[in-house]
GULO-855512 format. One record per residue (C-alpha): z, y, x; residue in three letters; residue number from 0. Coordinates in steps of 0.5 Angstrom, whole numbers, plus 500, padded with zeros to 3 digits. Example, Ala and Ser with C-alpha at 12.3 -4.5 7.8 and 13.67 -1.06 7.14 Angstrom:
<rs>
R, pz, py, px, resn, resi
R, 516, 491, 525, ALA, 0
R, 514, 498, 527, SER, 1
</rs>
This chain:
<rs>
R, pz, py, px, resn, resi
R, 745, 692, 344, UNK, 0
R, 746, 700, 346, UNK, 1
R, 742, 701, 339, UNK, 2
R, 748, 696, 335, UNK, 3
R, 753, 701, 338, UNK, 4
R, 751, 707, 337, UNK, 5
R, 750, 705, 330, UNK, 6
R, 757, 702, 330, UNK, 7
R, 760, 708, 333, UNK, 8
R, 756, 712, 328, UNK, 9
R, 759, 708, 322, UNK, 10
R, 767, 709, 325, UNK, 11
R, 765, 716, 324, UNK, 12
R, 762, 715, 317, UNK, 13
R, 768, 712, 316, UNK, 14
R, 774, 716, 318, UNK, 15
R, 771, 722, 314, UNK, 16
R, 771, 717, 307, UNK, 17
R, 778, 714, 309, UNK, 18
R, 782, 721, 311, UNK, 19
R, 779, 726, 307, UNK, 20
R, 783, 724, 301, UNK, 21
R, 790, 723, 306, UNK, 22
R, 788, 730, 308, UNK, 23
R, 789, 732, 302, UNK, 24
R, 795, 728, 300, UNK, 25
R, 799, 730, 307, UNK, 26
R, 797, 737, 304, UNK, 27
R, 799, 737, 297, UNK, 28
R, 806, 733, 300, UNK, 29
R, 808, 739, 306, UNK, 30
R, 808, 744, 301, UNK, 31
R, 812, 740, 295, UNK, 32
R, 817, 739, 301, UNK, 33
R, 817, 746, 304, UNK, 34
R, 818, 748, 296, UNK, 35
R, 824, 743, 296, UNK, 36
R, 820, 738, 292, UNK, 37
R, 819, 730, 293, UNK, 38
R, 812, 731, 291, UNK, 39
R, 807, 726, 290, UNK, 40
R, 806, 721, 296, UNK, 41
R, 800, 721, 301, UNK, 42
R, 797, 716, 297, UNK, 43
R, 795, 719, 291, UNK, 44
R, 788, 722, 292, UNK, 45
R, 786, 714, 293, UNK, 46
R, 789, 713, 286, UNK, 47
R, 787, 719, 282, UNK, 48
R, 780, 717, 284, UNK, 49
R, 780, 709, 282, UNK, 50
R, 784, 712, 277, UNK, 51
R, 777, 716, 275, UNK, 52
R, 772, 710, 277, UNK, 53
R, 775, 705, 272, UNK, 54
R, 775, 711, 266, UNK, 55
R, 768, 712, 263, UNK, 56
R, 764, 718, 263, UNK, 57
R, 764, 723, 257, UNK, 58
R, 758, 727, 256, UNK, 59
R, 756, 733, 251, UNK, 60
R, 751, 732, 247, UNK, 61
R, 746, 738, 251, UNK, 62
R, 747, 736, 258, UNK, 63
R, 741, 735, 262, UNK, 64
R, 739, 730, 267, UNK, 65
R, 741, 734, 272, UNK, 66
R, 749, 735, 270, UNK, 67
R, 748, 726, 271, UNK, 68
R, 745, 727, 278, UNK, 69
R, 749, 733, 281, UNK, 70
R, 755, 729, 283, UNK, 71
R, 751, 725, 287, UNK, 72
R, 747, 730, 290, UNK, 73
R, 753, 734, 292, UNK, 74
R, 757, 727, 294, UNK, 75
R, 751, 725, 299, UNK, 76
R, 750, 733, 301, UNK, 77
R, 758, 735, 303, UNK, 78
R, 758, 726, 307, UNK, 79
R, 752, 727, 311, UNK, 80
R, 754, 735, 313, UNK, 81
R, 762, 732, 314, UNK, 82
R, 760, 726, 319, UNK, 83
R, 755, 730, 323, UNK, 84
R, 761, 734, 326, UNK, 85
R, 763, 731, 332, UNK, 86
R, 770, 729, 331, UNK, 87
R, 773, 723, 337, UNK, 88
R, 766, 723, 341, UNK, 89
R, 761, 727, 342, UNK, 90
R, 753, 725, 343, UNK, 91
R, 752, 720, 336, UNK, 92
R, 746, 718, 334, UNK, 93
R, 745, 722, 330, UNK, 94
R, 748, 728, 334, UNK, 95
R, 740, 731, 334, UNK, 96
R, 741, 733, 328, UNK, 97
R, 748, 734, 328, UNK, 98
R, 747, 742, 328, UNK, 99
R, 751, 748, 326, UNK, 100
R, 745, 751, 322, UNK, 101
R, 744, 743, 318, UNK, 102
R, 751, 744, 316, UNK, 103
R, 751, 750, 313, UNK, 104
R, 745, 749, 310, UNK, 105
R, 747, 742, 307, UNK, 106
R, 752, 746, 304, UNK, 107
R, 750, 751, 301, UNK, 108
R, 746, 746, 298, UNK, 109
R, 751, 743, 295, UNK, 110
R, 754, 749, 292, UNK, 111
R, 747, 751, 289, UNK, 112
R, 747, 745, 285, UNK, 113
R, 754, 746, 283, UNK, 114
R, 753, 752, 279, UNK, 115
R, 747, 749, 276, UNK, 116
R, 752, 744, 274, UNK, 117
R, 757, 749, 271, UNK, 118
R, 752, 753, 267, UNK, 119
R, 749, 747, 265, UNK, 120
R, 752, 746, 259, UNK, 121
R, 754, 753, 258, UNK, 122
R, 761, 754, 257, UNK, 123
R, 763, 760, 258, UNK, 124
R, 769, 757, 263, UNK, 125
R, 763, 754, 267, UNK, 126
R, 760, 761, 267, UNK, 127
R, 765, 764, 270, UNK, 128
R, 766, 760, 274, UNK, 129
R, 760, 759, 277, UNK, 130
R, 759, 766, 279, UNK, 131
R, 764, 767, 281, UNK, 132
R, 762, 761, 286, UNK, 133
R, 756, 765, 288, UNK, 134
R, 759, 772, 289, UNK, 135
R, 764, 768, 294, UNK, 136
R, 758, 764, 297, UNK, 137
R, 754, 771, 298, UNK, 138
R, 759, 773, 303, UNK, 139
R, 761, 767, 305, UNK, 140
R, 754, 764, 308, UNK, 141
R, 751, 771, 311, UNK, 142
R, 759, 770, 316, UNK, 143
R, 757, 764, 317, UNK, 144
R, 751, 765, 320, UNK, 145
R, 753, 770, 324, UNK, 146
R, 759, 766, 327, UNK, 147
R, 754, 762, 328, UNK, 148
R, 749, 766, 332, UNK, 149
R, 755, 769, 336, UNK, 150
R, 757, 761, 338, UNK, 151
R, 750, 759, 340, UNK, 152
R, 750, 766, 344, UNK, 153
R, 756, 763, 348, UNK, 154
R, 754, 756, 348, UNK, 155
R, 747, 756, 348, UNK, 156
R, 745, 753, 343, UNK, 157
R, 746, 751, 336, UNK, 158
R, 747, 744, 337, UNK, 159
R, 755, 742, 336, UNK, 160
R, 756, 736, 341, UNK, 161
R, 753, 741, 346, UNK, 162
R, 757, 747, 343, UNK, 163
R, 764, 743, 344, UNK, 164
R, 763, 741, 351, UNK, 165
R, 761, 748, 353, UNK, 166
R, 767, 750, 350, UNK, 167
R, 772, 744, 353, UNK, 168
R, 770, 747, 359, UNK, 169
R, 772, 752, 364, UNK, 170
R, 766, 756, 364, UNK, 171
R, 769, 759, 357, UNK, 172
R, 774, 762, 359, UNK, 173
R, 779, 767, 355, UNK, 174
R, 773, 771, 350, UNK, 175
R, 774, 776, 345, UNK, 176
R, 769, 774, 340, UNK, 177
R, 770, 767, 340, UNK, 178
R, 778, 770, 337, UNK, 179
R, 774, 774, 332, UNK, 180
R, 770, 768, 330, UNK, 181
R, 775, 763, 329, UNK, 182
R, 779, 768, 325, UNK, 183
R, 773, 769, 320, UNK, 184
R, 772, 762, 320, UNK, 185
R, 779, 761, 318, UNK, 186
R, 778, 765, 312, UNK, 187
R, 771, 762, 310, UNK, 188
R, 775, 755, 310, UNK, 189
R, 779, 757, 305, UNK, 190
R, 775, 761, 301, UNK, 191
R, 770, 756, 300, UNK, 192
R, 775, 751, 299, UNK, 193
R, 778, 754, 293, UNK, 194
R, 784, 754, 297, UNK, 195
R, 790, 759, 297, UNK, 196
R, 790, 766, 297, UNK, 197
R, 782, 766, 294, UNK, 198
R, 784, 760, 288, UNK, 199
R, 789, 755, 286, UNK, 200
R, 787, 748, 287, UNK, 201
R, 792, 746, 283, UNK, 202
R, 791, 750, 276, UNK, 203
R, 786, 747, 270, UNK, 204
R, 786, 752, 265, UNK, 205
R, 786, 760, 267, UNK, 206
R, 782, 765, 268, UNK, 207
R, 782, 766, 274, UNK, 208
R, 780, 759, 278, UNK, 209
R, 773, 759, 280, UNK, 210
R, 772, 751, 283, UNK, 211
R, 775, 748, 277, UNK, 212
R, 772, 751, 272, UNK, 213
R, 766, 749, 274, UNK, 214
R, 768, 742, 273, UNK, 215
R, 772, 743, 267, UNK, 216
R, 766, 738, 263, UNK, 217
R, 766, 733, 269, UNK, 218
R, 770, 727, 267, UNK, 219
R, 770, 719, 270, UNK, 220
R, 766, 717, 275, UNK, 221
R, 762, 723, 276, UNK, 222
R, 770, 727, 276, UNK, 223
R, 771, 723, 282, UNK, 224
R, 765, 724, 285, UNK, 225
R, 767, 732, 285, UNK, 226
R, 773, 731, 287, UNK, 227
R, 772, 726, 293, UNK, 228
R, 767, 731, 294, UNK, 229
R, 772, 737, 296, UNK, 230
R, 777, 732, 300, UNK, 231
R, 770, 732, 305, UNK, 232
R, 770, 739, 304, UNK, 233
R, 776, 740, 307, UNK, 234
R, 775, 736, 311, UNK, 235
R, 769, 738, 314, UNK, 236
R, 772, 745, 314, UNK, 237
R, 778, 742, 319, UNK, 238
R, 774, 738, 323, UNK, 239
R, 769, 745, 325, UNK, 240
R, 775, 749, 327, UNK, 241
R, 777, 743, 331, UNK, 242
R, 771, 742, 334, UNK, 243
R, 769, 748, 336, UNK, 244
R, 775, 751, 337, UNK, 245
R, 780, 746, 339, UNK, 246
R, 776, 740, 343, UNK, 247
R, 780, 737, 346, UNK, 248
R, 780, 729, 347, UNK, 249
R, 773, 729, 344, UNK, 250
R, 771, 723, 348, UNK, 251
R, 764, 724, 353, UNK, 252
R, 758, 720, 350, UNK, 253
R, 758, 715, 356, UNK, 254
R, 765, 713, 354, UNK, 255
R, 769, 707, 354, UNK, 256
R, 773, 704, 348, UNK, 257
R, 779, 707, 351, UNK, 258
R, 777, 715, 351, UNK, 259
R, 774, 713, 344, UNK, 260
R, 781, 711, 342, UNK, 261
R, 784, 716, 345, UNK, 262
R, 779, 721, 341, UNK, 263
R, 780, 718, 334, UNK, 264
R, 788, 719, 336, UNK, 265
R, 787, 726, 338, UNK, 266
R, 782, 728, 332, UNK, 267
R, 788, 725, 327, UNK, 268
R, 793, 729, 331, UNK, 269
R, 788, 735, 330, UNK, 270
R, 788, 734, 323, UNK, 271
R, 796, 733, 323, UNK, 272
R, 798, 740, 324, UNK, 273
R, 792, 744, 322, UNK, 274
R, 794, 741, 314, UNK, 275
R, 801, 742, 316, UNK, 276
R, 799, 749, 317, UNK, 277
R, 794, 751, 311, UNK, 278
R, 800, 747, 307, UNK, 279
R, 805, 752, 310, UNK, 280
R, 799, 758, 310, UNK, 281
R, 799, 756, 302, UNK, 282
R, 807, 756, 301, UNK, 283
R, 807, 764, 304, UNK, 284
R, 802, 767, 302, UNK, 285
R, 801, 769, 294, UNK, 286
R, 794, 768, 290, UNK, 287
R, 790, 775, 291, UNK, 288
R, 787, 778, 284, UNK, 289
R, 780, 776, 283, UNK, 290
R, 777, 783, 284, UNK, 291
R, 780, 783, 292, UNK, 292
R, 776, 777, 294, UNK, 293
R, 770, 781, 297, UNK, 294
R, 775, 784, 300, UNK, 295
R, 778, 778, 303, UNK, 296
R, 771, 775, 305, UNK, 297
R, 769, 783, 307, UNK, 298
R, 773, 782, 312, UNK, 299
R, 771, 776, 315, UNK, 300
R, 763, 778, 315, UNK, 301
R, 765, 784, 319, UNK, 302
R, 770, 781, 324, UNK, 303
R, 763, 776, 325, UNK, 304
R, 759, 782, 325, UNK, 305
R, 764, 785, 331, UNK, 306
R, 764, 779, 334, UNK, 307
R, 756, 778, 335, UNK, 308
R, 756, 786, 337, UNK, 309
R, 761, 785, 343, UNK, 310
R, 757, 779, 345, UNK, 311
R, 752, 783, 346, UNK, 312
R, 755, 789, 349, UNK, 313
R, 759, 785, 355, UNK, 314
R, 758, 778, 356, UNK, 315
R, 765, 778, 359, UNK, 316
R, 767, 778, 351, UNK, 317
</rs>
């Protein structure tokens, strides 16, 4: 009986991170048409753009490969799995053993790797640029990565995110300069390896300077919807880390009655509330940056996780 509700549990989980990646990004796209005074298409939109792409048939150019037809699943099934091992309302799931900080960054990187190969499978010149312009920002992104995650393994002891958030729920975590440093850097990888403003405008097609869409410009039907749920997840994912290790209050024990858990999901979708609200915001103020000042923009986050981990080292105070 314990094993069927562990699996039930681990498929809420699964399930919350399908069902409100696209309302994210609806609530998203919906907060800055109405800070820019417009009406704005409703919350509801991803989920009927992709239906829309599932029904639709799949064109292929004559020189693609077999890998440009098994990418979208490869990055669909690689950004899900990485966006339900992130503890979101309770902590402890079955499959929390391998619920690690390293795994996700690893699935990740996976995924973006098999991405570029998809935009330079083709060889367009749009694809091209666009997936090296995505290896130029993953080069800086993951090494930032992976120094933030040394400086919260440090701190919590391990690299396991179940056990990062209760380390970080408790009053043994106290008020530390480096875990301020941290989530700034995480911040700006988030929106980075989103294609988010001010790294890249999720809202243009044809430009020079996008990054993301450019290597899916020859993706359509299913396949198009595929990428595109991926990138919801994506989002998701990179909201759901923030508030995880960041913010974790209300995530339920893994002892815990129905009523915690019910409390859990209620806080997570609060969670995920304001923090879109915020990027939605962050998105509206801020203008899109030029392309050759985005190693700048993630530079900086490389060494704000750089001194992170040094003043771990220096003072175990900070």
């Amino acid at each position: 009986m314990a094993l069927i509700h562990d699996f039930a549990l681990q498929g809420v989980q699964m399930l919350l991170a399908l069902v409100l990646s696209p309302l994210l990004t609806g609530f998203v796209r919906k907060v800055k048409a109405r800070l820019l005074r417009r009406q704005g298409a409703s919350v509801l939109q991803p989920y009927r753009d992709l239906l829309r792409l599932l029904r639709k048939d799949v064109v292929l150019a004559q020189n693609a490969s077999w890998l440009f037809r098994v990418i979208p699943y490869i990055v669909f099934a690689a950004t899900w799995v990485a966006a339900s091992l992130v503890p979101t309302f309770r902590s402890g799931l079955m499959f929390s053993w391998s619920a690690d900080l390293i795994a996700i960054i690893a699935l990740l990187g996976s995924a973006r790797f098999f991405l570029a190969l998809a935009g330079l499978d083709i060889g367009t010149g749009f694809g091209g640029i666009g997936s090296s312009r995505e290896m130029m920002i993953a080069s800086l992104a993951e090494p930032a990565m992976m120094m933030i995650m040394f400086t919260l393994a440090l701190i919590a002891g391990s690299t396991q995110l179940s056990t990062m958030a209760s380390f970080m729920n408790s009053s043994a975590v106290g008020l530390r300069v480096s875990l301020g440093l941290c989530l700034i850097a995480l911040i700006i990888i988030a929106i980075a390896e989103n294609a988010r403003i001010p790294v890249d405008n999720p809202a243009t097609h044809l430009e020079l300077t996008m990054v993301h869409e450019a290597m899916v410009l020859e993706y359509s039907g299913r396949h198009l919807a595929l990428i595109e749920f991926s990138a919801a997840l994506k989002l998701l994912l990179y909201i759901s880390l923030i508030a995880c290790l960041f913010i974790p209050w209300g995530i339920a024990p893994a002892d815990a009655s129905p009523q915690p858990l019910l409390v859990g999901i209620a806080t997570y979708v609060a969670k995920l509330t304001v923090l879109g609200a915020l990027l939605a915001i962050f998105e509206t103020v801020i203008a899109k940056m030029r392309v050759f000042r985005v190693p700048e923009f993630l530079g900086a986050a490389l060494m704000l996780a750089l001194l992170a981990t040094l003043l771990r080292f220096v003072s175990r105070t900070f």
